[in-house]
N, C-alpha and C positions, 0 to 999 in steps of 0.2 A: 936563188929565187925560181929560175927553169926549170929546175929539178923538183920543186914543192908542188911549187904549178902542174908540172904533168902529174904527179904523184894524185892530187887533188881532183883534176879531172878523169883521170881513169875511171875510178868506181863511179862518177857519173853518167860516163859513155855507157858502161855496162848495164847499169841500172836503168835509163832510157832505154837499152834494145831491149832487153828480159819484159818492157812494159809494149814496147810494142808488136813483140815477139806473141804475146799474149792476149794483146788487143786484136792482133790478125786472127788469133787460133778460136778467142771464143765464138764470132758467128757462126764458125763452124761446130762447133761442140752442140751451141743450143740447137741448130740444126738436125746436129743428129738425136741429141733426146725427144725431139717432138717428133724427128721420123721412128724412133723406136716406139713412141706413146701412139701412133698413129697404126704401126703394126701391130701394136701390142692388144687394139681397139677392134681391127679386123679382125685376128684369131680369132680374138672373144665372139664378136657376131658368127663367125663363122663355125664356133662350138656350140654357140645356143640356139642359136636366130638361121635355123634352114631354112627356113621360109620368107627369112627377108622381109618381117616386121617394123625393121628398123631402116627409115630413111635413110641410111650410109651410103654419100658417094664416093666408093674407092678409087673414083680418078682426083678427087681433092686433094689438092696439094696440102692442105691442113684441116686437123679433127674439129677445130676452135671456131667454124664457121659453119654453123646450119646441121651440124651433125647432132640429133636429138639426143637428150639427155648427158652430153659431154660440154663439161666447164672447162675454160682456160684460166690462167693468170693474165693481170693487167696486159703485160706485153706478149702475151702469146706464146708464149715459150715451151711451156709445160702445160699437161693435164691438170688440173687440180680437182676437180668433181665430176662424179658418171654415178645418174641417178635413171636406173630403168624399172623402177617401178609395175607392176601387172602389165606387161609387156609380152604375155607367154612364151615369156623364153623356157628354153629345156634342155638339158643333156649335163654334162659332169665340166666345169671350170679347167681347164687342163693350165698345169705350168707354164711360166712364160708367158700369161695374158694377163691377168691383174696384179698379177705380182712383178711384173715391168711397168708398171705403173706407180715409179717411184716419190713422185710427186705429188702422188693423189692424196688428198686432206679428206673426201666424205665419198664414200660410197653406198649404194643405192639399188639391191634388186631383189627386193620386197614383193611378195606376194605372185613369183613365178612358180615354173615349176623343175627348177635348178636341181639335179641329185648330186651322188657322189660325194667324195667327203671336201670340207674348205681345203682350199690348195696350201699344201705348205710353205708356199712363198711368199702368204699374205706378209711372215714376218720382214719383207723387204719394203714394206710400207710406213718406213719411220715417222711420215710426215702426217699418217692418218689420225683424224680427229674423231668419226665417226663410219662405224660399221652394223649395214641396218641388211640384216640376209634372213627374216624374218616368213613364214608361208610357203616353204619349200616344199624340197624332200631331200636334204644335208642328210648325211649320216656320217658315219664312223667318230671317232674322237673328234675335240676341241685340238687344233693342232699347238704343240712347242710352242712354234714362231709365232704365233697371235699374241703372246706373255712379251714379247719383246718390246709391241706397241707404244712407247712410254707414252705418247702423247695423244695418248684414246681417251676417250671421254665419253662416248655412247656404244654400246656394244649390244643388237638387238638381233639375237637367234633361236629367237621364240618360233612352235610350230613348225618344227623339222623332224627327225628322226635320230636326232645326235644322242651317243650312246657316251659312255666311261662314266668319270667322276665328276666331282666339282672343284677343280683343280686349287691347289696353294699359290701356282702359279699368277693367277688373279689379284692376288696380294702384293704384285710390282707394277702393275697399272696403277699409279698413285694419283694420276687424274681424273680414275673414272667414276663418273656419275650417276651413270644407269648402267645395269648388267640385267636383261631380257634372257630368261633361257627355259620360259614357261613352255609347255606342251612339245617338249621330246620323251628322248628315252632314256635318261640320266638313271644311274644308279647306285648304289654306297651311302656313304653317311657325309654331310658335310663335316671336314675336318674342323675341329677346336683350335685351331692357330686362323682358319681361315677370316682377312679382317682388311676388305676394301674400306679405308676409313675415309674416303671421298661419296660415297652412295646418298646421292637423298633418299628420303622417309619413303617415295612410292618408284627408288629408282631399282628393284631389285626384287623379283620373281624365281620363281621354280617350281608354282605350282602347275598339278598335272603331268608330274615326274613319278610314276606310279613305282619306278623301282627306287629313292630315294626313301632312307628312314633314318633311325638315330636322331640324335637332341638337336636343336636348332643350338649353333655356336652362339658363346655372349654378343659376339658384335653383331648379329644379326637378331637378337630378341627385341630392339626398337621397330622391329619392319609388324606392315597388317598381317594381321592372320590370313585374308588372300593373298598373299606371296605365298605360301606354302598349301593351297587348296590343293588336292587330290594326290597325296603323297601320305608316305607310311611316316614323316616328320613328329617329334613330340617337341613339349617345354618352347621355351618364350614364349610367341602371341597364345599357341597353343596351346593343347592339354597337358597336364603335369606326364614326364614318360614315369612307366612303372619301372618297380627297382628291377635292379637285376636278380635272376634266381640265387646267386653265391652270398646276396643281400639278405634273403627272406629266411627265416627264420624256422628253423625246420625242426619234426617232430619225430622223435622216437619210437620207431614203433614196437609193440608189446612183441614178445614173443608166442602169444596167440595170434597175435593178429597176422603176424605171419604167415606163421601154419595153414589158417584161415583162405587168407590168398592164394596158396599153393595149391591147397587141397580145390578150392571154387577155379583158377586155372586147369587141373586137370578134368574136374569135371565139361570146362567148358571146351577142351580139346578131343572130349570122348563124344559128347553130343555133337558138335563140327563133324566129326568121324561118319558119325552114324549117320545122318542128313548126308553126305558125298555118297556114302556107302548104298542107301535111301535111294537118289537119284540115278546114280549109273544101272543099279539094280533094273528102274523102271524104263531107260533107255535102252536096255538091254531088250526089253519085252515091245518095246514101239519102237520101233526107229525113225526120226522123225525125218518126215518128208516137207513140212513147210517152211517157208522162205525165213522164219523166226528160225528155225533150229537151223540153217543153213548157214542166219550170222553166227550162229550160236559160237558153230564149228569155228567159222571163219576166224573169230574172236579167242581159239584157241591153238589156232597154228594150224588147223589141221585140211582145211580147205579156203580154194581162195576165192577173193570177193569177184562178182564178173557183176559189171556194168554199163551199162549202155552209151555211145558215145552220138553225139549227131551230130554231124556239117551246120557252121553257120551261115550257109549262104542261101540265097532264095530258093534254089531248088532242094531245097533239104531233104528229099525223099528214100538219101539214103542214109544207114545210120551202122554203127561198127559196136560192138563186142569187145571188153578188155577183159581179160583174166589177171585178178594180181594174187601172186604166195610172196609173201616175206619182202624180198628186196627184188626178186625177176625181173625182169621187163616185162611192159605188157605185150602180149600176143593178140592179132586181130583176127576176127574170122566173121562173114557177109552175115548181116542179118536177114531174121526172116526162121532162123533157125528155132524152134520152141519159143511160137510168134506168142501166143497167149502168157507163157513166162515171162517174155520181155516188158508185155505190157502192163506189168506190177513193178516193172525195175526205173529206177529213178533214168533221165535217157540229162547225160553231158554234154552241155553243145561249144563243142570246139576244141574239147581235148579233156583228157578222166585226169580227176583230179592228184596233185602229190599223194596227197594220203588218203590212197581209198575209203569210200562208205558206201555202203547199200540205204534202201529207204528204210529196214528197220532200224538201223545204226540211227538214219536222224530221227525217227518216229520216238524213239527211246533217249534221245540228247536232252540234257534238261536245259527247259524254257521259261521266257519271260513275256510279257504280251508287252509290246512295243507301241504297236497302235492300232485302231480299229476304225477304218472307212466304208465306203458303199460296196467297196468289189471285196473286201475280207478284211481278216485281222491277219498282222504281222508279229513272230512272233522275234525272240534273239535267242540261238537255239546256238548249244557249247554239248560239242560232241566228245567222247569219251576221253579224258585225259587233257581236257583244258584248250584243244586245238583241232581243227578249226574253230573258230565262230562266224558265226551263220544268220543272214535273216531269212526267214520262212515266212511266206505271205502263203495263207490258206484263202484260198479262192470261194467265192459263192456266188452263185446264180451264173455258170457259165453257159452259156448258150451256144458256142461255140463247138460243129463235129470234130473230134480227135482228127482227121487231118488236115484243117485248118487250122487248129491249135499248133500243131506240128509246127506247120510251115509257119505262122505268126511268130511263134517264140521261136524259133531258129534268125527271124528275122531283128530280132530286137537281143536275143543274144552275139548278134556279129557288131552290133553297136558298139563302140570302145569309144571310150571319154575319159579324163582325169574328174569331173567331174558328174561322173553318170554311176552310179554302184552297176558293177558287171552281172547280167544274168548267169547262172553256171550249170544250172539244171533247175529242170524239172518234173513235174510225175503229172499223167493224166491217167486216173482211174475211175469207175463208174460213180462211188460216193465222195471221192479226195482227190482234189487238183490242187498242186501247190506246185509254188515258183521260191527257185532257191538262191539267194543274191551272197555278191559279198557283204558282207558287217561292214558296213563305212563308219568315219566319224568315233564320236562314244555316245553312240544311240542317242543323242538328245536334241528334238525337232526344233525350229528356229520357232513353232507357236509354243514353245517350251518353254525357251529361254525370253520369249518376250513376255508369254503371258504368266509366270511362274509355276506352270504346271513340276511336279515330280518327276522324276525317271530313277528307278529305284536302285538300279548297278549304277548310277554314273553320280559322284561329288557335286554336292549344289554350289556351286559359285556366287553369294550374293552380289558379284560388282557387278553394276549394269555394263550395257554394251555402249560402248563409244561410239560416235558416226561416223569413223574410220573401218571398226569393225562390219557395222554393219553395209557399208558401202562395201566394202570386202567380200561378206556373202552375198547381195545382191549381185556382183560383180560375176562368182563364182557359182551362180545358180544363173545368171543370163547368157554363161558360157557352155552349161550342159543345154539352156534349151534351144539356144541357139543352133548347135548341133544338131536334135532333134530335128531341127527345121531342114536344116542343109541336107541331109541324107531323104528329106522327102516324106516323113514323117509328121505326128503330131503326138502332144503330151495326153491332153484332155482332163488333166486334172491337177492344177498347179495350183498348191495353199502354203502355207506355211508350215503343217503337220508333215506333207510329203518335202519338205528342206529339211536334212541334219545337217547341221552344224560341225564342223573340226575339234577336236580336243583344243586348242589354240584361239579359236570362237573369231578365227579371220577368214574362213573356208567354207564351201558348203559342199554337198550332193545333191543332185534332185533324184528321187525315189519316185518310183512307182511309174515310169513311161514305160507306155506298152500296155499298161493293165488293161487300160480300159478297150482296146482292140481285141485282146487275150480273152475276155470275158464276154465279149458278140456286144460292147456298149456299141450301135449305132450311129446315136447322139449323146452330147455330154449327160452327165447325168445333174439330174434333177435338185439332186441333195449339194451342202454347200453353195448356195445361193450366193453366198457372200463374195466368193470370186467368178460365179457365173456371168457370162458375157451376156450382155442386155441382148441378143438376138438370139439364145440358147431358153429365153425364160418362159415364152409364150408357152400354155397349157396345151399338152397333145401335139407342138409342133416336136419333128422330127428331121433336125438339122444334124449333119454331118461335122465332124469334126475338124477345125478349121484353125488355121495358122493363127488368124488374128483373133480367134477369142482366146487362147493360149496367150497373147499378146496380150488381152484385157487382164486375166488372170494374175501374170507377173506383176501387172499396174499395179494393182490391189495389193500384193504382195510388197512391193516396194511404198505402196502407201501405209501398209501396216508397220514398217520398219521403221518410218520416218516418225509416226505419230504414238506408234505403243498399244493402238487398240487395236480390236478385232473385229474382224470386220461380220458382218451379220444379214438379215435377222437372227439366221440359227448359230452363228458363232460363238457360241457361249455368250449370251450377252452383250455382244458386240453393234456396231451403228451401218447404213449403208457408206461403207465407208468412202466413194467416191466423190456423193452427193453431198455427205457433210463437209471435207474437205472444199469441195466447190462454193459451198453456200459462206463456209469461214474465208476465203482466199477474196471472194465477192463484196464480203463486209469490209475489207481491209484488217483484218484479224490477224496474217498471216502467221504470226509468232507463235498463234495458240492451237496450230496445227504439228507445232514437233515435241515431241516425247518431253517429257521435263527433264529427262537423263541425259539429254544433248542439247536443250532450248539455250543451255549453256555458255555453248563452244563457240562461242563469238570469232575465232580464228579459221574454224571452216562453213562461215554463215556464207558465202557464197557457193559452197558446192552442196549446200544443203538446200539453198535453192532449187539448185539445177536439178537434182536428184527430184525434188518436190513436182518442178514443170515437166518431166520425165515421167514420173507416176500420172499425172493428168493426163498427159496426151497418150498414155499405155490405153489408159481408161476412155478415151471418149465412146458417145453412145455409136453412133456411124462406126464400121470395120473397116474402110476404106484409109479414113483420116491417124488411124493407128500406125505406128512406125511396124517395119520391120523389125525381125530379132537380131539381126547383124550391128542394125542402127544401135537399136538398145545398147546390144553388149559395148560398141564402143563407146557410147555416151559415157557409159557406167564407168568404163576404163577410166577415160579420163578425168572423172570424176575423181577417182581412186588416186591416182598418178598425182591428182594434185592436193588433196588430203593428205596423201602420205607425202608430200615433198614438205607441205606445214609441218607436219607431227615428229618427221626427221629431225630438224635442226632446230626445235623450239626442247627446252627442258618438259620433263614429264609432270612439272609440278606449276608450269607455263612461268617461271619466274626465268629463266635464263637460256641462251642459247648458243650454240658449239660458234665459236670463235674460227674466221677462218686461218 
């Protein structure tokens, strides 16, 4: 019986110590996961967030207490949600930061300006439910490890720059519900096996993938024809694709007809002949001396292009010389030299461009007229071989001496913003001033997209804009003028024509600051009434241009986003829009003040508010009682931050929501 007895108790002893062996050990394990999820939190700030955006205090013993946009679990343990929404973070995710965050169920940083490609470690996030990295600037592939995610269910990377395919891999996600991958740079065909059979009806995009063609796969022909807008896609929602050429049905041709061919080919090789033959002949007898035959040359290897470079800094009074042949480097030498030659050459401010152009290279680039305001028409100008593209604003009624001009545009090209189109040059000549910008966006202005105007290179999207989106470009247009403001500056012309919109329609640019200094405007000008600052209107007055009428401006601007109209008298038929809005919000009307395309969205009916009292007080008559632009942009932020925390975790169809 003593011998059963011990036999018996043995494995109990042991099985008791192994439990308390292990009850000692876990406080410390959770311990250290929440100090690696807490390192793991700092990297991250400290790869995006230089400037210390984010209330994070790293003397905090834990992330799970007052640390914005980081969720814990019940008991604290772990990270489970980091949601940093329009936060302007910036720079490249490096390994080791969110991918040590192995706990994490919903991530969250929508609408920064994040690059570099997604880290490859995301695939150590077994536990993720949703991933919303949507308004960036992501590039390179979709990574491997993202396919591993079994337990994704929203996946939103729309509005990046992500490049490859549409991967098969996508087809092991067997939970997912939406896949977002509208307004990159996809390219290939979606493969014929590929078949997320979990997708709702509007959980699944790719338009605005301009390198994407080939047949829409069967599993995907139940989605709307907007999932595949602006894309080379045929068949399903879309149009029938044509056969293939090994299909169509081909014609023999006669044995005259042949001969035919041959004989009209060589004819047309001998006249080609003779037209070269023609030409050199008469070059030979003139030799051209103007700046056209000097591209001419340039265009044929045989001389190189020299262009004018200027300092963007306030003293901009001196300006450099590049010479480019072939691949060289460029060589500098003091201007001044063949002063009257240089003053027909387009002058670069801040550095000559990768791939040289002179002014007739862009005089001869073919064009599109963009838009047309009080200081000129803009055109979108594609120089020879497809690249660069370009906006070209022509200038009229400059009032302005060549060097004040100078120094002005030196002054607004040292301006840098994510949200400001870059000035890169310009030409001032006795009948031709023109200012030469990067091409932002896909040319189509937010009074475009709201009021249906055309834009004839850019795919029309019939889906209206959500009040996410459009929270988004206000967001992203109160952050270029904001800038504007901080450098000491003013806009003087801020409508909804001078906003382009992002290929992704969550982004904007503000176009055209500067102009109106460029062109000798004194005071705002006259035209466009409808965003004019009630102290800019009096007949013959001559008011200087001022922060807080820019400030009225945006009002109006965010009041037209909210409600859909235009604002007037002269806006195409538009209302004054500050004073209607006022006179409906005074009746108790309030509801019949937003757009029918979002009166909807009962889930962001509080930030549509805020947005609403926001446009009001943008707008008051008094310039005193007007916010700041700093004020503004943050309102708007968080506006956004909490739009997008709703839109994150609610299905796209509002019937269901990510589980945590």
């Amino acid at each position: 019986m003593a011998r059963q007895r011990t036999a018996t108790i043995g494995p109990r002893l042991v099985l008791s110590m192994v439990v308390s062996l292990l009850a000692a050990a876990l406080p410390t394990a959770v311990a250290q996961n929440l100090a690696s999820d807490r390192a793991a939190l700092l990297a991250l700030r400290d790869a995006l967030d230089p400037g210390r955006r984010l209330p994070w205090d790293p003397a905090a013993p834990t992330p799970c207490n007052n640390w914005r946009g980081v969720t814990c679990d019940a008991s604290g343990n772990r990270v489970v949600e980091l949601r940093l929404p329009a936060k302007s973070l910036r720079g490249t995710i490096p390994s080791g930061t969110v991918g040590n965050l192995t706990a994490l169920q919903k991530l969250s940083l929508r609408f920064n300006a994040v690059s570099g490609a997604i880290p490859a470690d995301v695939g150590n996030l077994a536990e993720l439910r949703g991933l919303f990295l949507r308004g960036n600037l992501l590039d390179g592939e979709i990574p491997e490890g993202l396919f591993s995610l079994a337990r994704l269910r929203r996946l939103d990377l729309a509005g990046n720059r992500l490049a490859g395919g549409v991967s098969l891999g996508f087809n092991r996600l067997t939970r997912l519900d939406t896949l977002l991958l509208e307004g990159n740079q996809l390219q290939g065909e979606i493969p014929e096996g590929f078949n997320v059979s979990g997708l709702a009806q509007n959980g699944f995009n790719v338009s605005f993938n301009a390198g994407l063609d080939g047949a829409v796969p069967a599993s995907l022909a139940g989605m709307p024809a907007t999932a595949f807008l602006g894309t080379g896609l045929c068949g399903g929602p879309l149009a029938a694709c044509a056969a293939p050429d090994g299909e169509k049905k081909k014609k023999r041709l006669s044995r005259w007809a042949i001969v035919g061919i041959i004989v009209g080919a060589v004819l047309l090789i001998l006249l080609v002949m003779a037209i070269l033959a023609l030409i050199r002949w008469r070059r030979r007898r003139a030799p051209p001396t103007s700046s056209s035959a000097a591209a001419a040359d340039v265009h044929s290897g045989t001389a190189p292009i020299t262009v004018t470079v200027a300092r963007t800094h306030r003293d901009a009074s001196v300006s450099h010389s590049h010479s480019f042949s072939g691949a060289s480097p460029p060589a500098a030498k003091i201007a001044g030299e063949g002063g009257e030659k240089q003053q027909q050459q387009l002058v670069f401010l801040g550095g000559a461009p990768d791939r040289p152009y002179d002014l007739d290279t862009l005089l001869r680039a073919s064009a599109e007229v963009l838009s047309k305001g009080a200081h000129g028409t803009t055109y979108r100008a594609t120089l020879d071989g497809g690249a660069p593209v370009l906006a070209v604003k022509r200038l009229r009624d400059v009032r302005v001496p060549e060097q004040e001009f100078r120094e002005r545009a030196a002054e607004v090209g040292a301006m840098r913003h994510d949200n400001l189109p870059r000035l890169r040059a310009y030409f001032y000549g006795r009948e031709e001033k023109l200012l030469v910008y990067d091409f932002v966006g896909n040319g189509a202005s937010l009074s475009a997209l709201l009021h249906g105007l055309f834009v004839s290179f850019v795919p029309r999207n019939g889906a209206p804009l959500d009040f996410t989106s459009r929270a988004c470009i206000a967001l992203a247009a109160a952050r270029g003028v904001a800038y504007i403001h901080r450098v000491g500056s003013t806009h003087g012309n801020i409508k909804s024509s001078n906003i382009v919109v992002t290929a992704g329609r969550d982004g904007a640019f503000v176009t055209g600051h500067g102009v109106a200094k460029l062109v000798g405007a004194a005071s705002s000008s006259r035209r466009g009434t409808g965003y004019r600052a009630p102290e800019l209107s009096s007949a013959g007055a001559s008011v200087p241009l001022r922060k807080s009428a820019d400030v009225y401006s945006f009002g109006v601007v965010v009041l037209e986003l909210l409600s859909g109209r235009a604002p007037g008298p002269d806006g195409g038929g538009g209302v004054d829009l500050p004073r209607w809005v006022r006179s409906v919000v005074q009746e108790e009307w309030t509801a019949e003040v937003f757009d029918a395309a979002i009166a909807g969205e009962a889930r962001v009916e509080d930030e549509m508010m805020r947005m609403l009292r926001l446009g009001v007080e943008c707008t008051e008559q008094r310039p005193d009682r007007r916010p700041a632009m700093d004020d503004v942009e943050a309102r708007v932020e968080r506006v956004v931050e909490d739009a997008a925390r709703k839109a994150e975790f609610s299905s796209t169809d509002g019937s269901r929501s990510v589980s945590a």
